[in-house]
C-alpha positions, 0 to 999 in steps of 0.5 A, a space after each residue: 409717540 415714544 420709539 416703539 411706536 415709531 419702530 412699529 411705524 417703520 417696519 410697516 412701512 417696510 413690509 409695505 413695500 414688500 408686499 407691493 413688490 410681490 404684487 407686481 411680479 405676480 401681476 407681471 408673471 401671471 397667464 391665463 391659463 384658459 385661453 392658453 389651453 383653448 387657443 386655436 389662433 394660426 401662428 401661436 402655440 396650439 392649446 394644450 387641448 388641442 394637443 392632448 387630441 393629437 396625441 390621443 390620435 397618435 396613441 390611437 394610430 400607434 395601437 392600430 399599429 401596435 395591433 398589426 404587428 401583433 398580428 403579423 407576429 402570430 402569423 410568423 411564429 405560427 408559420 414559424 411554429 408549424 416549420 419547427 414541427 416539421 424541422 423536429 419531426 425530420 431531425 427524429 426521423 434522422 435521429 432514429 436513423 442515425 441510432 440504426 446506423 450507429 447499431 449497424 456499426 456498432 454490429 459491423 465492429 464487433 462482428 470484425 473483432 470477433 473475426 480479428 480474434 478468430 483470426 489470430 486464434 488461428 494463426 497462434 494455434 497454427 503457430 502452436 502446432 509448428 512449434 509442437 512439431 518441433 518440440 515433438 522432432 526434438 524430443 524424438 531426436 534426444 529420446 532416441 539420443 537418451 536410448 542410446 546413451 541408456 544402454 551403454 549406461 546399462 552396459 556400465 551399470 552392469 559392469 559396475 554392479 558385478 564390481 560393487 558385488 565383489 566389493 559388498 562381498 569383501 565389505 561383509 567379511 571385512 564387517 564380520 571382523 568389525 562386529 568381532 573386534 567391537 565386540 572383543 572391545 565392548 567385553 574390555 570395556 565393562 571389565 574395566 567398569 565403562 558403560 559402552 552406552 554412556 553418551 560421548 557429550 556427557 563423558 568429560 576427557 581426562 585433564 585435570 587443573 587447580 581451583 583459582 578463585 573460591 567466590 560466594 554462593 558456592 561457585 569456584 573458577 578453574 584453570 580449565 575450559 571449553 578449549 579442554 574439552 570441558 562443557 556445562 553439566 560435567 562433574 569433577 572432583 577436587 582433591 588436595 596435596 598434602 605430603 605427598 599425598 591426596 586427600 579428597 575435598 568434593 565434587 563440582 559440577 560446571 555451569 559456565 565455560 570459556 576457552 581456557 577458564 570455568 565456573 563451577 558449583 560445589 555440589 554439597 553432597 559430597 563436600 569433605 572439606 572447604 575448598 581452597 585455592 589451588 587444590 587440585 580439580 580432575 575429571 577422573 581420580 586415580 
């Protein structure tokens, strides 16, 4: 025999003995189950038949038991049922009840508002009429208080209109006078060759001053300005001293002024020569 014959002989040897121990523990542990579930002998454990009959009778019981109380519940929530009906028919009744009390209250309030709101509609209206009494008294008192003081104003007023007639009697001779100096002036004026009518603003004084700037475009600056009586839109006329005498350049027309200085154009038209500085400009030539 080689060695694996003696192996194959060894490990049957040894599941053997396994099998052999297994055996015996079953041996060891094994019950009957019949005489378990069928025993009735006094002083050992009832079979489990048998304790599947009392606990099938104590199912039965508890059923019976179970029933009862059923019913017994119906019972109860019938009656219990029948008094909430009740209960809940009373709480309407109450609650319609208490709805018309409510409306009745609600009326009673408003009827006492209104007759809150009378009442002090009342007493402001007595309160007004005292206060028109009053005012009416008053107003008595200061209209014959205004009758008075009116009459002597009267009185005054017609000392005052006797003394204003005098005055307007004395105002129109003194205006007859007026109209014939005016008129004795106006006859000066247009012998004079001035036109009366011509309006103040557009009139310059007479002053005269000197070119002191010639600038470009036709634009100057003179020595006078706003301070002298000069306003934008005047003319004037620029003349030059040569031996003593006056030779005519051209006219200006202001444009801009300030205090003591203006600018002008040089109106084309009537420019006789260049205008240089400190020719003379002058509102009027002699």
């Amino acid at each position: 025999m080689n060695a694996l014959g003696k192996l194959f002989v060894v490990l049957i040897l040894v599941m053997s003995i396994i099998f052999m121990s297994f055996s015996m523990m079953v041996y060891a542990t094994h019950k009957n189950w019949y005489e378990i579930v069928l025993n009735q002998e006094p002083g050992k454990p009832k079979g489990l038949k048998f304790q599947v009959q009392e606990l099938r009778q104590q199912n039965q019981e508890l059923k019976n038991r179970l029933d009862s109380l059923k019913q017994e519940f119906e019972q109860q929530l019938a009656a219990k049922t029948q008094a909430l009906a009740k209960l809940e028919a009373q709480r309407q009744v109450l609650q319609q009840e208490r709805d018309e009390r409510q409306r009745q209250l609600t009326d009673l309030v408003q009827d006492e508002r209104k007759a809150v709101a009378a009442m002090d509609a009342a007493h402001k209206t007595l309160a007004n009429l005292r206060e028109e009494v009053n005012r009416l008294r008053t107003n008595y008192r200061e209209v014959e208080q205004e009758k008075e003081t009116n009459f002597k104003e009267l009185v005054e007023t017609m000392d005052a209109l006797h003394v204003a007639q005098n005055q307007l009697d004395t105002l129109k001779e003194e205006q007859m006078a007026l109209n014939e100096q005016v008129a004795r002036q106006k006859a000066l004026l247009e012998r004079h060759g001035l036109d009366p009518n011509e309006p103040l603003e557009g009139t310059p004084p007479t002053v005269d001053g000197i070119v002191t700037v010639v600038g470009r475009r036709g634009l100057v600056e003179i020595s006078i300005g706003r301070d002298d009586g000069i306003r934008p839109g005047h003319t004037l006329e620029v003349y030059r001293r040569i031996g003593g005498q006056s030779k005519y350049v051209g006219r200006l027309q202001v444009v801009r002024t300030d205090p003591d200085r203006a600018v002008a154009k040089i109106l084309p038209e009537y420019r006789k020569a260049a205008i240089q500085v400190e020719d003379r400009v002058a509102t009027r030539l002699n």
